[in-house]
C-alpha positions as CSV (number, residue, x, y, z in Angstrom):
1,X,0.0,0.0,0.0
2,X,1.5,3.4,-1.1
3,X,1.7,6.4,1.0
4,X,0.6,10.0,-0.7
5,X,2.3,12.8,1.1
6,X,-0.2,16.1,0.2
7,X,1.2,19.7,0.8
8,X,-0.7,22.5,1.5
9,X,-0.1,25.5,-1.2
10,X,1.3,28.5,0.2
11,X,-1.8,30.4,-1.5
12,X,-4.3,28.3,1.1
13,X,-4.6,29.1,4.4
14,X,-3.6,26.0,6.8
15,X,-6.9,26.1,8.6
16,X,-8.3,25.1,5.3
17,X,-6.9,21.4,5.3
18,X,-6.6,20.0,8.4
19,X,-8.2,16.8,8.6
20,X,-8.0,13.8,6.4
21,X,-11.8,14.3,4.9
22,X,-10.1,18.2,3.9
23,X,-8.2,16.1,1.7
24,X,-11.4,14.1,0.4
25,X,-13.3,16.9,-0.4
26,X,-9.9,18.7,-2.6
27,X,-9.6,15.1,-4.4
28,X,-13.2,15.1,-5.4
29,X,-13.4,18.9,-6.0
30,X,-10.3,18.6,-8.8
31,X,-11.7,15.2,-10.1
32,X,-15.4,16.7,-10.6
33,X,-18.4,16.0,-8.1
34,X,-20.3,15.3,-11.6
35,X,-17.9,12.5,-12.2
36,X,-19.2,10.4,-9.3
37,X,-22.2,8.3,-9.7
38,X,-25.3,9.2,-6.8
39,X,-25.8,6.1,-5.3
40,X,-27.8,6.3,-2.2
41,X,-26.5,4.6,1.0
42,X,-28.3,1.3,2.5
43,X,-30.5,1.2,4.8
44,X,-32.7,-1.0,6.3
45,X,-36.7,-0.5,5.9
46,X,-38.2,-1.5,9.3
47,X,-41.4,0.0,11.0
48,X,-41.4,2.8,13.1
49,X,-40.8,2.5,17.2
50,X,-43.2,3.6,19.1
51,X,-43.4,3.6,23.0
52,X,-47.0,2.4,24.1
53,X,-46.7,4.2,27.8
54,X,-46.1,7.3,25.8
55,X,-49.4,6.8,23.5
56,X,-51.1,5.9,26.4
57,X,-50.1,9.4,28.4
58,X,-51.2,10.9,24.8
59,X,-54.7,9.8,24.2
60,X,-55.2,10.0,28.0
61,X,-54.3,13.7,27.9
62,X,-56.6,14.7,25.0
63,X,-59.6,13.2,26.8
64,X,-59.0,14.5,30.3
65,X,-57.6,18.0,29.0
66,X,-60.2,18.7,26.0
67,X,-63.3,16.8,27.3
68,X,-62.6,17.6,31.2
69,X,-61.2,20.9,31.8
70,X,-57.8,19.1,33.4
71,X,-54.6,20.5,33.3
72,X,-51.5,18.1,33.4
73,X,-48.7,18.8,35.8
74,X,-45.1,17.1,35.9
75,X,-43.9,16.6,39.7
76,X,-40.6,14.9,41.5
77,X,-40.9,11.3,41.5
78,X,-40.2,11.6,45.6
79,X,-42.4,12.1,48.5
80,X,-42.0,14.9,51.0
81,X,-41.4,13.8,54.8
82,X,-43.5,17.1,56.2
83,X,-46.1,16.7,53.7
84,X,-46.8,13.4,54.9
85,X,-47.0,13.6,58.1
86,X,-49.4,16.5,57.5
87,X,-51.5,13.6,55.8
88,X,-50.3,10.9,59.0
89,X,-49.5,9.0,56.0
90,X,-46.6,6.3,56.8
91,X,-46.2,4.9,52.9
92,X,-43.8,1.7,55.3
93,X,-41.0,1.2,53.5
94,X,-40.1,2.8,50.3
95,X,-36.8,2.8,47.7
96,X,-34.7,5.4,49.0
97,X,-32.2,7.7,47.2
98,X,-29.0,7.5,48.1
99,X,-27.8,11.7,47.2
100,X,-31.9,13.3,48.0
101,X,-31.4,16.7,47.6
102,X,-32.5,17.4,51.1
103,X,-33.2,14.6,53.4
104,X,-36.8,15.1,53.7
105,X,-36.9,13.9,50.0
106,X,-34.9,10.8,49.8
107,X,-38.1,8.3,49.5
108,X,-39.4,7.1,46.1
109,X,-43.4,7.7,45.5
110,X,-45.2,4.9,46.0
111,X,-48.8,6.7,45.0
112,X,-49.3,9.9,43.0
113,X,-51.9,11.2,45.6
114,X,-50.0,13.0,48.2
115,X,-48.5,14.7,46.0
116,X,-51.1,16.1,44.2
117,X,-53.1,16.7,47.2
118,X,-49.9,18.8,48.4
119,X,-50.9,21.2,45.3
120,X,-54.5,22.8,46.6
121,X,-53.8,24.9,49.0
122,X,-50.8,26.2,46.4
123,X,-53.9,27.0,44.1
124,X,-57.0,27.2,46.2
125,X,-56.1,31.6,46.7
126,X,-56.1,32.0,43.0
127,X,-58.9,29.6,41.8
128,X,-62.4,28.6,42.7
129,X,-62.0,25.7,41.2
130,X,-59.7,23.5,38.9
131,X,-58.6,19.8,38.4
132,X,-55.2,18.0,37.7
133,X,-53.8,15.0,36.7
134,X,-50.4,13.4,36.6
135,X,-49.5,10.3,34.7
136,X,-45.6,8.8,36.1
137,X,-44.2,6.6,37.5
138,X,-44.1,4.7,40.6
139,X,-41.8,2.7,42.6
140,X,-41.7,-0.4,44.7
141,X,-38.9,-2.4,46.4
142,X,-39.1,-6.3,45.9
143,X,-36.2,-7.1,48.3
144,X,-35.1,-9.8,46.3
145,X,-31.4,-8.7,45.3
146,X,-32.6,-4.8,45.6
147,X,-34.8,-5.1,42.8
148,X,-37.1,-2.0,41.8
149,X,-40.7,-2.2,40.5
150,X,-41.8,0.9,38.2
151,X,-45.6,0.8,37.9
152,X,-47.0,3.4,35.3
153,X,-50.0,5.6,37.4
154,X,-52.6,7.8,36.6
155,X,-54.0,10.2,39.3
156,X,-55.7,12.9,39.1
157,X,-57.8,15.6,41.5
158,X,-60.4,18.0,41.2
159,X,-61.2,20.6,43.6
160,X,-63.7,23.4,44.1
161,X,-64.6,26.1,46.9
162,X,-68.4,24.8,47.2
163,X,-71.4,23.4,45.5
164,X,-72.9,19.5,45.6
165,X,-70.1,16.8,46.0
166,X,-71.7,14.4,44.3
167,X,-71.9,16.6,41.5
168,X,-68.1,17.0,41.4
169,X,-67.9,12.8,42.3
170,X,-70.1,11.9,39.0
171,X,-68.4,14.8,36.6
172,X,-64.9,13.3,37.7
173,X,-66.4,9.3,37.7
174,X,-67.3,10.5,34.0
175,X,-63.7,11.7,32.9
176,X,-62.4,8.6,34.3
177,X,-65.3,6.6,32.4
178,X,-63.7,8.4,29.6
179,X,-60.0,7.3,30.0
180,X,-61.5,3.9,30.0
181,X,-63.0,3.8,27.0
182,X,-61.1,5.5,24.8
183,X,-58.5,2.8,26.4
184,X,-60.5,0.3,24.9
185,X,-61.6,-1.1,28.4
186,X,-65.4,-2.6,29.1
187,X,-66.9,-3.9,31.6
188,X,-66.0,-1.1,33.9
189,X,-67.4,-1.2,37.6
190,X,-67.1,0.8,40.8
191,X,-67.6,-1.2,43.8
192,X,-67.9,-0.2,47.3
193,X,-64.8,-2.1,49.0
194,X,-65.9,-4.3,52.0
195,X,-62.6,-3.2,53.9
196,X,-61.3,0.1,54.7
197,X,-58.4,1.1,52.3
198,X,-54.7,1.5,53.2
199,X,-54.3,5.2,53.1
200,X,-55.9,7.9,54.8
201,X,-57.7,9.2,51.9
202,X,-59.6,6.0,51.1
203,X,-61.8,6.7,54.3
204,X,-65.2,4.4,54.2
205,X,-68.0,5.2,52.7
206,X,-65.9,8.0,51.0
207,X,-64.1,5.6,48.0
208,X,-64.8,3.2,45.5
209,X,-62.9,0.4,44.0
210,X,-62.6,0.5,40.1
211,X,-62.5,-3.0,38.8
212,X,-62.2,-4.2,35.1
213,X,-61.6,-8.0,35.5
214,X,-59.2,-6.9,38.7
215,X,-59.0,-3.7,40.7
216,X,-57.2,-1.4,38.3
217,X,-57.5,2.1,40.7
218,X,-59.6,4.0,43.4
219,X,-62.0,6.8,43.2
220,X,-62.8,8.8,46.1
221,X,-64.3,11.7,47.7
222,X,-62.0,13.5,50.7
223,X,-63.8,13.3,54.2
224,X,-64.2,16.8,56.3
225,X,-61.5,15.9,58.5
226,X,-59.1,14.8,55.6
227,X,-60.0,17.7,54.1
228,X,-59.1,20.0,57.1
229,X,-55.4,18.1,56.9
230,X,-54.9,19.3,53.2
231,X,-56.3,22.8,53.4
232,X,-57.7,24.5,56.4
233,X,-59.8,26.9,54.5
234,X,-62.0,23.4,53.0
235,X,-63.3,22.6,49.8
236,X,-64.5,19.6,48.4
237,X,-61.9,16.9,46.7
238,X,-62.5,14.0,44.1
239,X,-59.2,11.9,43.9
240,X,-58.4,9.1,41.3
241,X,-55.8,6.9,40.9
242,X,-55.9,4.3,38.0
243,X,-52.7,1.8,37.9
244,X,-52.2,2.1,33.7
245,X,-49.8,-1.1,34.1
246,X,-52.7,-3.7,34.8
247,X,-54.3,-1.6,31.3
248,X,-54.2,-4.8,29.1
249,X,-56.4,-3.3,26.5
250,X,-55.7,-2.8,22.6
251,X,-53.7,0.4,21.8
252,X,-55.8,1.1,19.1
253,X,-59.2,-1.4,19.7
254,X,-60.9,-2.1,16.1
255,X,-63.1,0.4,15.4
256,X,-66.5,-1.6,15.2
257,X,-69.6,0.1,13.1
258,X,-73.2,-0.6,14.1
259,X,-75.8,-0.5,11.5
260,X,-78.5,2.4,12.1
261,X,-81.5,1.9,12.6
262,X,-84.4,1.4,9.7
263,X,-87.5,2.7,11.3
264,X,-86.7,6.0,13.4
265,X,-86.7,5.8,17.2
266,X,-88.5,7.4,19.7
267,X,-87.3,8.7,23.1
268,X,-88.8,9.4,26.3
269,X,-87.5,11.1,29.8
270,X,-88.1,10.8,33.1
271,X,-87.1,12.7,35.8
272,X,-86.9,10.5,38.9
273,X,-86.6,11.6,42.6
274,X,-84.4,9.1,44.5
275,X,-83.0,9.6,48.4
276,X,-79.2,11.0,47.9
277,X,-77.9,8.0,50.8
278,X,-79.4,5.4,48.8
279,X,-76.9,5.9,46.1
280,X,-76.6,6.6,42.5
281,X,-75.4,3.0,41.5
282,X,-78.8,1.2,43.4
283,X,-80.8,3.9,41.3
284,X,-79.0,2.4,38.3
285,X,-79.1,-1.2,39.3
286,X,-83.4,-0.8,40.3
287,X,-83.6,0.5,36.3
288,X,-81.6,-2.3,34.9
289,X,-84.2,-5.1,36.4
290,X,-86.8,-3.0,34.0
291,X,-87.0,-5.0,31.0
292,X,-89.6,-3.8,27.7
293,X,-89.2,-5.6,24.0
294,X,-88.8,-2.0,22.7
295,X,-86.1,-0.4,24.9
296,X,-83.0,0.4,22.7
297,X,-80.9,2.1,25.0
298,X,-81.0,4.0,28.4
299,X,-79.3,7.3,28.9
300,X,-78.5,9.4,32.2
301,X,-79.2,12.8,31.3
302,X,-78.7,14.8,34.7
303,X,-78.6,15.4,38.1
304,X,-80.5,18.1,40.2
305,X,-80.0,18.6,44.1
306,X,-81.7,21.9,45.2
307,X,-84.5,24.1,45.9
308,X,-87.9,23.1,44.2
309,X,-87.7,19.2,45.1
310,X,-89.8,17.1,47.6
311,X,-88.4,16.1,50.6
312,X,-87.2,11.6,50.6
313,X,-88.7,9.0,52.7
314,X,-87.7,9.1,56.3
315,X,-86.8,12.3,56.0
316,X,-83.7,11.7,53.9
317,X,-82.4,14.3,51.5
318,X,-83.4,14.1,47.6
319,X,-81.9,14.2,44.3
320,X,-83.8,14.4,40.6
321,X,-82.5,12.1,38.2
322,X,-83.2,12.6,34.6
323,X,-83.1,9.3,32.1
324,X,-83.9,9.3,28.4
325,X,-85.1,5.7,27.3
326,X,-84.7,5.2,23.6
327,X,-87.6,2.8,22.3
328,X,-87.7,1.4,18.5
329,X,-88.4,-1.4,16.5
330,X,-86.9,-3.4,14.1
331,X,-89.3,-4.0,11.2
332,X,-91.8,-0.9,11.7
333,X,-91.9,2.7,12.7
334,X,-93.7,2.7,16.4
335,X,-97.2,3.5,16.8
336,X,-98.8,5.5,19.3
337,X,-100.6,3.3,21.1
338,X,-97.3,1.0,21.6
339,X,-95.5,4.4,22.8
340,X,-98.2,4.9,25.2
341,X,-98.1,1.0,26.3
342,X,-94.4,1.5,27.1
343,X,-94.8,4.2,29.2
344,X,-97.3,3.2,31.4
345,X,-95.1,0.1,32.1
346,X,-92.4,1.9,33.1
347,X,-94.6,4.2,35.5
348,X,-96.1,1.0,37.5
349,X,-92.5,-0.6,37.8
350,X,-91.2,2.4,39.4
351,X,-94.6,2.8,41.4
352,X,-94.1,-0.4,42.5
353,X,-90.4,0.3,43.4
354,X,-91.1,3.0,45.6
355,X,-89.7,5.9,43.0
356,X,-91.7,8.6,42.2
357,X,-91.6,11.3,39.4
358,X,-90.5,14.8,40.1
359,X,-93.9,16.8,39.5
């Protein structure tokens, strides 16, 4: 192999050709850059990467932030010592960093609640109202050889300075319907628990379970007293939590297309008073036993808890529940009389369930 000793002209300054491609480039430049065949360089076809916790965070973001007036905030992946004994919340024993940048945050996250619990009294001064949500991750030891879980979590909160709580419990229950679906889960339920949950925000009576096969999260309602720990001027405070690593669900489910109807259907509302400590789910499971051959669909429309209502049985405080039934059939447009049929069956099955309609 022969050796090709170049010299730099006296006319070209020595910063000009330094390097061997310098050289390269004054070959090919003398030679003729139209001499040289394009060939373009090999590469390998493959389809694109794409990180499914990171599409996840995405179409979770777009329903939450454009359907449900959330706004996302980023937080330290640590808990805060003084913040959680404000909560007398002991999280037992956590991964622990080894150079915290204070010692009162040297312990992983095990739950994205306390933290953003920590963030309404920062914002309570400023707002009436507003909700959050944070998807990240969290950490678990499994003491075998100092192993570390990372589970991927959604929480989120949503606060407001007064009005009805259940109000604020089925607008957030809703969103998180929401996530759900557009997640491509079914068979979503919300289950009272039979035991009280490990932290102190699951207080009873105040939280339900969210189950979808297995329990996949919590949704809850903050207690006075729990509320008193997280901001002394109060409020009310719907919590959720939703563990996105138990999600098994298609990234992008098959989009299925149902076949409209021939004949046009009809709808009908009622407006339903119901006692507020019964529930909303035993309203919902007392509709479901009513069956008719010409029920489509049932819809809840709204919710009304104020002035202008009749007082419950026992005394007990009362809520007006508005449902739209959508009634059809499949070889003829409906007549009149079977219209009328339909709803005097549904008015003696709720007589005979002890509802009655607002008046």
């Amino acid at each position: 192999m022969s050796t090709l000793r170049v010299g730099i002209p006296p006319f070209r300054s020595r910063k000009d050709i330094s390097i061997p491609e310098d050289i390269v480039e004054e070959v090919l430049r003398v030679y003729g850059y139209d001499n040289i065949p394009p060939v373009m360089p090999s590469v390998p076809v493959k389809p694109m990467h794409f990180e499914k916790n990171l599409k996840l965070e995405h179409k979770i973001g777009k329903v939450l932030t454009a359907g449900h007036r959330f706004l996302e905030v980023h937080q330290y992946i640590w808990f805060h010592d003084n913040w959680l004994k404000t909560l007398d919340f002991d999280p037992g024993e956590t991964l622990v960093l080894k150079n915290p940048t204070s010692p009162e945050t040297s312990k992983l996250r095990t739950t994205l609640i306390p933290n953003l619990l920590a963030l309404i009294p920062k914002n309570r001064p400023f707002r009436e109202s507003f909700r959050l949500f944070e998807t990240g991750r969290t950490f678990f030891s499994l003491q075998k050889n100092q192993e570390c879980l990372e589970k991927h979590h959604l929480g989120g909160i949503a606060f407001r300075r007064s009005g009805s709580a259940e109000d604020c419990y089925l607008s957030v229950k809703s969103a998180v319907e929401d996530v759900l679906t557009i997640l491509g889960i079914r068979g979503v339920s919300f289950n009272e628990p039979a035991a009280p949950g490990a932290y102190p925000w699951t207080t009873p009576g105040h939280f339900v379970t969210i189950n979808a096969g297995q329990q996949i999260g919590m949704l809850g309602l903050l207690d006075k007293n729990m509320m008193n720990k997280v901001c002394k001027e109060g409020g009310q405070t719907v919590w959720f939590e939703i563990d996105l690593s138990r999600i098994t669900g298609e990234l992008y489910p098959a989009v299925s297309f149902e076949e409209p109807p021939r004949y046009p259907l009809s709808w009908q509302d009622f407006s339903l008073l119901w006692n507020t400590d019964d529930g909303f789910e035993k309203l919902e499971s007392l509709l479901d036993r009513f069956s008719h051959p010409l029920v489509i669909r049932r819809e809840f429309l709204v919710s009304y808890c104020g002035k202008g209502l009749e007082q419950g049985t026992a005394g007990k405080r009362a809520a007006c529940y508005s449902f739209r039934f959508w009634i059809g059939s499949p070889d003829h447009t409906l007549s009149g009389e079977e219209i009328d049929a339909f709803h005097h069956q549904f008015l003696t099955f709720i007589t005979a369930s002890g509802v009655s309609l607002r008046s």
